[in-house]
C-alpha positions as CSV (number, residue, x, y, z in Angstrom):
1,X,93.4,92.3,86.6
2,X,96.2,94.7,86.7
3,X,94.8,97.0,83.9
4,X,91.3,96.8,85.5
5,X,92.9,98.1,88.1
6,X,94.5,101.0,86.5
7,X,91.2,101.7,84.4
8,X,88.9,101.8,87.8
9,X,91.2,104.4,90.0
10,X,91.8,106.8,86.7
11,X,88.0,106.6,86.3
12,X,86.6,107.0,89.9
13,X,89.8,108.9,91.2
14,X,91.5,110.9,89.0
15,X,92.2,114.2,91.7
16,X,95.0,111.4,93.0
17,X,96.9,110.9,90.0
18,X,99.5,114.2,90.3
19,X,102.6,112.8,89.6
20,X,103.7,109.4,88.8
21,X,107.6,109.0,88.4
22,X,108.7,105.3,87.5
23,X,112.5,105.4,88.1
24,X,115.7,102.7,87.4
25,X,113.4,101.8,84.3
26,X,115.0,99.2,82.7
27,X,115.5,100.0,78.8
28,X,112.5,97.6,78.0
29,X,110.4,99.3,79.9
30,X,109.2,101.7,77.3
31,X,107.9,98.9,75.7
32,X,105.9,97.5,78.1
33,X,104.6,100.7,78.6
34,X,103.1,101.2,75.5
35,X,100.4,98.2,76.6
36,X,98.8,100.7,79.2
37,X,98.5,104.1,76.8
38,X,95.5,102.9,75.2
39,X,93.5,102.8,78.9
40,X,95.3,106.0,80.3
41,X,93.5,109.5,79.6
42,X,95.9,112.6,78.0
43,X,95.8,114.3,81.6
44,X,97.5,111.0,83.2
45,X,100.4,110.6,80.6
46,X,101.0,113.8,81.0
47,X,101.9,113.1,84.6
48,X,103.9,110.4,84.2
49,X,107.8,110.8,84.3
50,X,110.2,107.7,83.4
51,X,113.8,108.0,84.6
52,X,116.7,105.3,83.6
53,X,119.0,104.3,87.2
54,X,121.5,106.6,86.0
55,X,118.8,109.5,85.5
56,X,116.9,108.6,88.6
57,X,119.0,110.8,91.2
58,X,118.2,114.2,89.1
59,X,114.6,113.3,88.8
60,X,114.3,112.4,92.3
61,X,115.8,115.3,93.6
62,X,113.4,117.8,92.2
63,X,110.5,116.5,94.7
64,X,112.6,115.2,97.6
65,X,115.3,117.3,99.4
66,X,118.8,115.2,99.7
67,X,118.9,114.6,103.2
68,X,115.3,113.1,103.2
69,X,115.7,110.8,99.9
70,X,117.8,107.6,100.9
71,X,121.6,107.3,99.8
72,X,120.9,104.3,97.5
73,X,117.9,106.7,95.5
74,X,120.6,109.3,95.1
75,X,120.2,111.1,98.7
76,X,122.1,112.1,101.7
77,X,119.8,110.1,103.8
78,X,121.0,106.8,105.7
79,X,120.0,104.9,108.9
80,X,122.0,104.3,112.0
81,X,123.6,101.5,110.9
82,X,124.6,103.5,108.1
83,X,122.8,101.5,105.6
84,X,122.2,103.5,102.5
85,X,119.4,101.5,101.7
86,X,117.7,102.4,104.9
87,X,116.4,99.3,106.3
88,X,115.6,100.2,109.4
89,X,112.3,102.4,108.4
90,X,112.4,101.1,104.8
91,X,110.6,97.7,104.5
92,X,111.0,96.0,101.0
93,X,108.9,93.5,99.4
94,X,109.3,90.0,100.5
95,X,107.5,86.4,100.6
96,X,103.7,86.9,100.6
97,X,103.1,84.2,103.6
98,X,99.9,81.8,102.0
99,X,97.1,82.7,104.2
100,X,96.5,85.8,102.9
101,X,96.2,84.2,98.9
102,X,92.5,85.0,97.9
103,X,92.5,82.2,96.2
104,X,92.8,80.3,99.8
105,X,89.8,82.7,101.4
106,X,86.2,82.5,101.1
107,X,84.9,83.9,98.5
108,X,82.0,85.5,100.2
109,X,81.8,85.9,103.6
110,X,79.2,83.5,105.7
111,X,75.9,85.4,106.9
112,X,72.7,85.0,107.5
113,X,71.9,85.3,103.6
114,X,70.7,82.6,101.0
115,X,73.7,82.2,98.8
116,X,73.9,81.0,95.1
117,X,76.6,80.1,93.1
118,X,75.8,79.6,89.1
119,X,78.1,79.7,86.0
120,X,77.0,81.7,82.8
121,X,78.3,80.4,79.3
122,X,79.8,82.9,77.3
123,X,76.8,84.7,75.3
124,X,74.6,84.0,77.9
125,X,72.6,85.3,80.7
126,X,71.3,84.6,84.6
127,X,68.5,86.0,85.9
128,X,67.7,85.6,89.3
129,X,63.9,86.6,90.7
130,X,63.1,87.7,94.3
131,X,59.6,88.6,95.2
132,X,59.1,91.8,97.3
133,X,55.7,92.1,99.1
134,X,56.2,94.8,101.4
135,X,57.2,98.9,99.8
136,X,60.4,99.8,100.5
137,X,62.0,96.7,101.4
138,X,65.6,96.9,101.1
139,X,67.4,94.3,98.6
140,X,71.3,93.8,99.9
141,X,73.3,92.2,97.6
142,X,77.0,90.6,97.6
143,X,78.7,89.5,94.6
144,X,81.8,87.8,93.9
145,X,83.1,86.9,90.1
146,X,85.6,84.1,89.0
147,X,86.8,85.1,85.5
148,X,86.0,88.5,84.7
149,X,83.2,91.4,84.9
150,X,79.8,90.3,84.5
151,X,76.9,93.3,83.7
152,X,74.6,93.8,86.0
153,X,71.1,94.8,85.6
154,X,68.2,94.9,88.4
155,X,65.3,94.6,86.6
156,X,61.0,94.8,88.3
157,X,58.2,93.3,86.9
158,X,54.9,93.9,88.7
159,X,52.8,91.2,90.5
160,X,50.3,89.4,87.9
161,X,46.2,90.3,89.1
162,X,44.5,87.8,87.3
163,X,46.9,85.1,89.0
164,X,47.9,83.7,92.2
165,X,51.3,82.5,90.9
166,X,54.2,85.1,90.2
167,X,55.4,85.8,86.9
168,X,58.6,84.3,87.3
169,X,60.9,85.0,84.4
170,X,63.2,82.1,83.0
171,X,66.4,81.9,84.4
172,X,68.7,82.4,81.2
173,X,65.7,84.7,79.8
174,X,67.2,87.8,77.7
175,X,64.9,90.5,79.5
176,X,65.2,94.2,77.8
177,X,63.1,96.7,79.4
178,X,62.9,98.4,76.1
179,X,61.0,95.9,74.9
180,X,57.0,95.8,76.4
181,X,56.2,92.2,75.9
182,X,58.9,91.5,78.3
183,X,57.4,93.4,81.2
184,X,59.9,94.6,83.0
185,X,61.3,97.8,84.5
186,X,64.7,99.0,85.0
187,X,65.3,100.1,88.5
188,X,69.5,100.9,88.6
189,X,71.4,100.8,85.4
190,X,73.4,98.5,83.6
191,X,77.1,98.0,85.5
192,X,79.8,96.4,85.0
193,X,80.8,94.8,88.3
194,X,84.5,94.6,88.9
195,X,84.1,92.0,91.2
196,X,87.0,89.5,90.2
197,X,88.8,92.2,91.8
198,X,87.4,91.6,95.3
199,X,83.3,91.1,96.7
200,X,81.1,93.9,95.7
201,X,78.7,94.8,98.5
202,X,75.7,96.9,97.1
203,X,71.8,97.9,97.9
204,X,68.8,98.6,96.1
205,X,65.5,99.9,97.8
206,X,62.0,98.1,96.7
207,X,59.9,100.8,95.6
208,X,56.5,98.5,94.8
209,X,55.8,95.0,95.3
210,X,56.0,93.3,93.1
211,X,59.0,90.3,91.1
212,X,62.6,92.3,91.5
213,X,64.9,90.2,89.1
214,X,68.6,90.4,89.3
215,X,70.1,90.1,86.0
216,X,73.6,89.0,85.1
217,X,75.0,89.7,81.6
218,X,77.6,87.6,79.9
219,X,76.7,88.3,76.5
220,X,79.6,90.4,75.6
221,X,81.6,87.5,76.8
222,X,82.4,85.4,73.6
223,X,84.4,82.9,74.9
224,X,84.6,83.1,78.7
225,X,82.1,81.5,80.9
226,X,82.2,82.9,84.4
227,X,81.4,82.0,87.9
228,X,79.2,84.3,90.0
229,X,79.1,83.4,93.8
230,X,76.1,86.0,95.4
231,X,73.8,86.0,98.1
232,X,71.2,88.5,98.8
233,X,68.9,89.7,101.6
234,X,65.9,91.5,101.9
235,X,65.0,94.1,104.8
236,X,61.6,95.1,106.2
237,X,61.5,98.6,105.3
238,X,63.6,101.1,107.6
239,X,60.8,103.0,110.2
């Protein structure tokens, strides 16, 4: 989770990643870090400054003025109490109280939407059909993903003439709009959802009527099944 972390903000923010100090690095640490150069771009590493404790004062000082930087960082800077370690305006890490564990929250918040949880084998796929009758309509979707990213795909087939019943595709149907004996259409591209992270809260609009199919892909997945909790909703179009 960490690294998907790391990978997201370096992709979708890199103007925030100016400099990046990591001081009193223990004399491991260079090993550890050698697990996150493969994910980090040229421009990053090139950022990033390591100090030792005893080096971390000197490197400090070059973006901090002394009587700013606390004493225990290798200031001038204390409290009143004349704690070097500043704890009056400083607040350090401490027990995480239980109620605020994701794992002890909801996984999607309760609305007015009709809500689905399925679990998709490794190699496998989930489709999941909703049938739009008016232009426009607007599809809202919420997604929340136990055990990893899942591809996601919405895909349109158009409403059969010659039949009063939908063309409903299966649900763990392989659909590629490349191929025309499967019918279908791709309205967004393929992403990869980083919901394991946290809920992903998206839209699409309805251009036609027609069978709008909502396609998760595990198939890269070759030994992790995953849990996909979602719930969707669809709008009259906006006047």
């Amino acid at each position: 989770m960490g690294l998907d972390m790391v990978k997201i903000v370096q992709d979708y923010y890199p103007e925030i990643w100016k400099n990046i100090l990591a001081v009193n690095a223990p004399f491991f640490f260079h090993h550890a870090f050698n697990i996150l150069r493969p994910i980090l771009s040229n421009n990053v590493l090139q950022n990033i400054r390591v100090a030792s404790k005893e080096a971390t004062p000197e490197l400090l000082l070059e973006y901090v003025d002394p009587e700013v930087l606390p004493a225990f960082l290798g200031g001038q800077r204390v409290d009143s109490k004349g704690d070097p370690r500043c704890s009056e305006f400083i607040k350090f890490g401490g027990i995480i109280p239980q109620e605020y564990y994701l794992c002890n929250q909801t996984r999607l918040q309760k609305k007015n939407f009709e809500t689905e949880t399925v679990w998709i084998a490794a190699r496998c796929y989930y489709n999941h059909p909703i049938v739009i009758q008016e232009i426009d309509s607007i599809i809202r979707i919420e997604i929340s993903i136990e055990g990893g990213s899942v591809a996601t795909t919405l895909l349109y087939r158009p409403l059969s003439k010659d039949s009063a019943e939908p063309d409903l595709p299966k649900k763990d149907e392989r659909l590629d709009p490349q191929n025309e004996k499967h019918n279908v259409l791709l309205v967004s591209p393929c992403i990869r959802l980083q919901a394991h992270l946290a809920p992903v809260s998206y839209h699409n609009y309805a251009p036609w009527p027609g069978i709008y199919i909502l396609k998760f892909d595990n198939s890269s997945s070759w030994l992790t099944s995953k849990r996909i909790d979602y719930s969707f909703q669809v709008e009259p179009p906006s006047s």
